[in-house]
N, C-alpha and C positions, 0 to 999 in steps of 0.2 A: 194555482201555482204555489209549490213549496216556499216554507221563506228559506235564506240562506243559511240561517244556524240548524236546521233541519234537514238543510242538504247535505251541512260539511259534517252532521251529525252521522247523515245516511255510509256518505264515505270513508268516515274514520270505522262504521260497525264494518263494512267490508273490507277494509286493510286487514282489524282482527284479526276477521274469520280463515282472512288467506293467508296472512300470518300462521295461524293453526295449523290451516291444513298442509303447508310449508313444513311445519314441526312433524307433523305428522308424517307426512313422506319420507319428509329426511333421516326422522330417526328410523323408518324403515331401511331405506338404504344404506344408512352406516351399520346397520346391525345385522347385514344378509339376510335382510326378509325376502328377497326376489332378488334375483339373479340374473344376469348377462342373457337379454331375450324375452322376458319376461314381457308381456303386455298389459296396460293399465289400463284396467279399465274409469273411466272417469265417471259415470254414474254411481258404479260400486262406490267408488272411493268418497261422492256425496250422499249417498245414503246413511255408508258409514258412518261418516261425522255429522251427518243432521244438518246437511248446508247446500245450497244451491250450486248451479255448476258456474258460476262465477268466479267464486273465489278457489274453486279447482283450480279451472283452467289459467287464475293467475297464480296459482302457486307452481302448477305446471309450466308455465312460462317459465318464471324461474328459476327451476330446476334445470328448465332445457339452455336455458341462458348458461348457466354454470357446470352443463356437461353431463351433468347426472341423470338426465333424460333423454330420449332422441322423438321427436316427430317427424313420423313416416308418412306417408303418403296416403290421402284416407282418413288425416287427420288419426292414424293409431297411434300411441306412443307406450313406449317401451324403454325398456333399461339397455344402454349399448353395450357392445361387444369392444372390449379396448384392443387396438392395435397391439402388437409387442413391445415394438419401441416406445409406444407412450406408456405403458405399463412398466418397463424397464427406467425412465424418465423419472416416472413419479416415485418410485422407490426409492431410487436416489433422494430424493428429497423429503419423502417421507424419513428415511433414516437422518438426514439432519436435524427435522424439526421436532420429529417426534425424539428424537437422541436428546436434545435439548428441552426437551419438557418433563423427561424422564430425571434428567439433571438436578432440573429446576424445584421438582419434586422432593428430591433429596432433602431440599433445606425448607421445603412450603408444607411438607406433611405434617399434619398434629396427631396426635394419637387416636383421633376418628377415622382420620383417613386412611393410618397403615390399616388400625381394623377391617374399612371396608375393604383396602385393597386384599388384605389375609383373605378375606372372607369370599372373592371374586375368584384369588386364586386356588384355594378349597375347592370352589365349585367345581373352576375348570380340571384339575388335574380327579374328582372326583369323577367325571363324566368321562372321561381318558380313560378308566381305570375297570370299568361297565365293558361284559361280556360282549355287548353290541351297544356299543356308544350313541346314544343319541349326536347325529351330527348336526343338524339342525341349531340343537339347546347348543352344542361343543362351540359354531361360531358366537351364537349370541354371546356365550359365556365370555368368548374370548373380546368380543366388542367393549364388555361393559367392565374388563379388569384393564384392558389399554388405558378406557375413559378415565376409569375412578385415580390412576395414575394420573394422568393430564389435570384433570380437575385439581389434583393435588400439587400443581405448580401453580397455583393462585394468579395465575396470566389469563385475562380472560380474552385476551388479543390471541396468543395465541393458541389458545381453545380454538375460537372462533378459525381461523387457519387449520388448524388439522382437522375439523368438523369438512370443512371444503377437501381436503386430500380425501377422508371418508366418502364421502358422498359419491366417489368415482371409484373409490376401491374396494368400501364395504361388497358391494356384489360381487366381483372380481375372484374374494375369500372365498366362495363358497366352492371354488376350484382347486382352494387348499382343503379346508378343514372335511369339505362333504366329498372332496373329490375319491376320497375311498378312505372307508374303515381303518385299514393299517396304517393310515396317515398321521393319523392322531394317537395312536399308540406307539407310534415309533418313539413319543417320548420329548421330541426334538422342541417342542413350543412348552411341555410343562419345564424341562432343563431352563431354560431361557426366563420362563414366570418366576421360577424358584429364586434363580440369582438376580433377577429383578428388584424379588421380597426384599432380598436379605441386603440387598444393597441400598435402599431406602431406609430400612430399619438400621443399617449402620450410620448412613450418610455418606454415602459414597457416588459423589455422580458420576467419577467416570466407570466405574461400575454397572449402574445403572443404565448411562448410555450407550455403553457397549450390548447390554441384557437384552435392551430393546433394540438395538442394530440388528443383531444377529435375529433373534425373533424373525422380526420383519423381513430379511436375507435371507432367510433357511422357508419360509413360505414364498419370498417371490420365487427360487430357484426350484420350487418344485413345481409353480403354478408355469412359467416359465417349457419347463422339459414335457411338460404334459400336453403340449401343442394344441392347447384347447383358445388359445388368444389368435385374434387376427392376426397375416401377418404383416409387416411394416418395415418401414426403413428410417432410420432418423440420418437427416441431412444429405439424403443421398446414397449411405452408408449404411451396408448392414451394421447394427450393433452390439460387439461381441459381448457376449453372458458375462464376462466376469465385470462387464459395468455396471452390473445390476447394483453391486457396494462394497465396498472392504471393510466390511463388518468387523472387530475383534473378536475373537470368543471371551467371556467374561470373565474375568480374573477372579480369584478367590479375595473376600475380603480380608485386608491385612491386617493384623494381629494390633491391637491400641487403636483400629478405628473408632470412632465415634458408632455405637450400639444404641439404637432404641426399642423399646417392648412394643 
């Protein structure tokens, strides 16, 4: 028989590991690596990482705990298909939280972090700009210029909070940015990065929070019209489209704002 510092040792290396593979999923999921339908396989996903199907299937737990996965029958799981109305739901709320970290950004940013953010938004409007856009790389790109924003409001409470809105909506995106070629050349999401930039770089949060309303507004309403979401009803009630946000469009920054390089 084990002794007990040897057990609580056994179970602290399995929290880890499912910890990990937790990381690992999720940042899948926030970044449209798999999509609405997708099925996981759970052996794949412990080979991958070099780990037993233990702490898979608790990190799959998880996940399914907090939405981001579904367990079907047969013990399959897969990424779900969102209703309309809950997709309409969470935008709503995404434009408050993420508005507000866009904000909060304004005044947390150092001059590391506009760079990465410059440097996020470079990529993305450079892959916009490609005779046949990688869609694929177009979401990721766009995942990791939201993020480098967010991380830039030095909240790590609510990181943690929009990491969970992700986890349910990263798949979702792949119905905007991949859901066709001229989607992403319309232009409409690099407008939105651009005055995002320049609004951090002056200091301007409500600038800023408008940047990323609309953003986020101008992809739900196209993911929306493309009738590829289940359909749904919230409270009874169909839920008309224009609840999806009242976004502003982003104001030009005004003349003596605060500018930084």
């Amino acid at each position: 028989m084990g002794s007990p510092a040897r057990a609580r040792a056994s179970e602290e290396a399995a929290g880890t590991l499912a910890d990990r593979v937790y990381r690992s999923l999720a940042d899948r999921l926030m970044a449209g690596r798999a999509a609405p339908g997708d099925k996981l396989s759970l052996r794949a996903v412990a080979d991958t990482l070099g780990v037993s199907m233990m702490p898979v299937r608790a990190a799959v737990s998880r996940l399914t705990a907090e939405g981001a996965l579904e367990v079907l029958p047969k013990r399959a799981v897969t990424v779900p298909l969102m209703r309309a109305d809950q997709f309409r739901d969470i935008t709503r709320v995404r434009i408050e939280i993420e508005g507000a970290a866009a904000a909060m950004a304004c005044h947390g940013a150092d001059r590391s972090d506009l760079a990465t953010i410059a440097e996020r938004e470079r990529t993305f409007r450079a892959i916009s700009r490609e005779r046949a856009p990688d869609l694929a790389r177009a979401v990721a790109a766009n995942q990791e210029l939201h993020f480098a924003v967010y991380r830039a409001a030095k909240s790590p409470e609510l990181l943690a909070i929009i990491e969970r809105l992700w986890l349910r909506v990263g798949p979702i995106l792949n119905f905007d940015l991949r859901g066709s070629p001229e989607r992403i050349k319309m232009g409409d999401a690099v407008k939105c990065h651009q005055a995002l930039l320049s609004a951090l770089r002056a200091g301007d949060p409500e600038v800023a929070r408008a940047a990323i309303a609309g953003d986020i507004r101008s992809a739900a309403e196209f993911i929306l019209s493309s009738g590829r979401l289940a359909s749904g009803i919230e409270g009874g009630h169909p839920t008309p489209p224009e609840a999806v946000g009242g976004a502003r469009e982003p104001r030009r920054t005004p003349q003596g704002a605060r500018h930084r390089p």
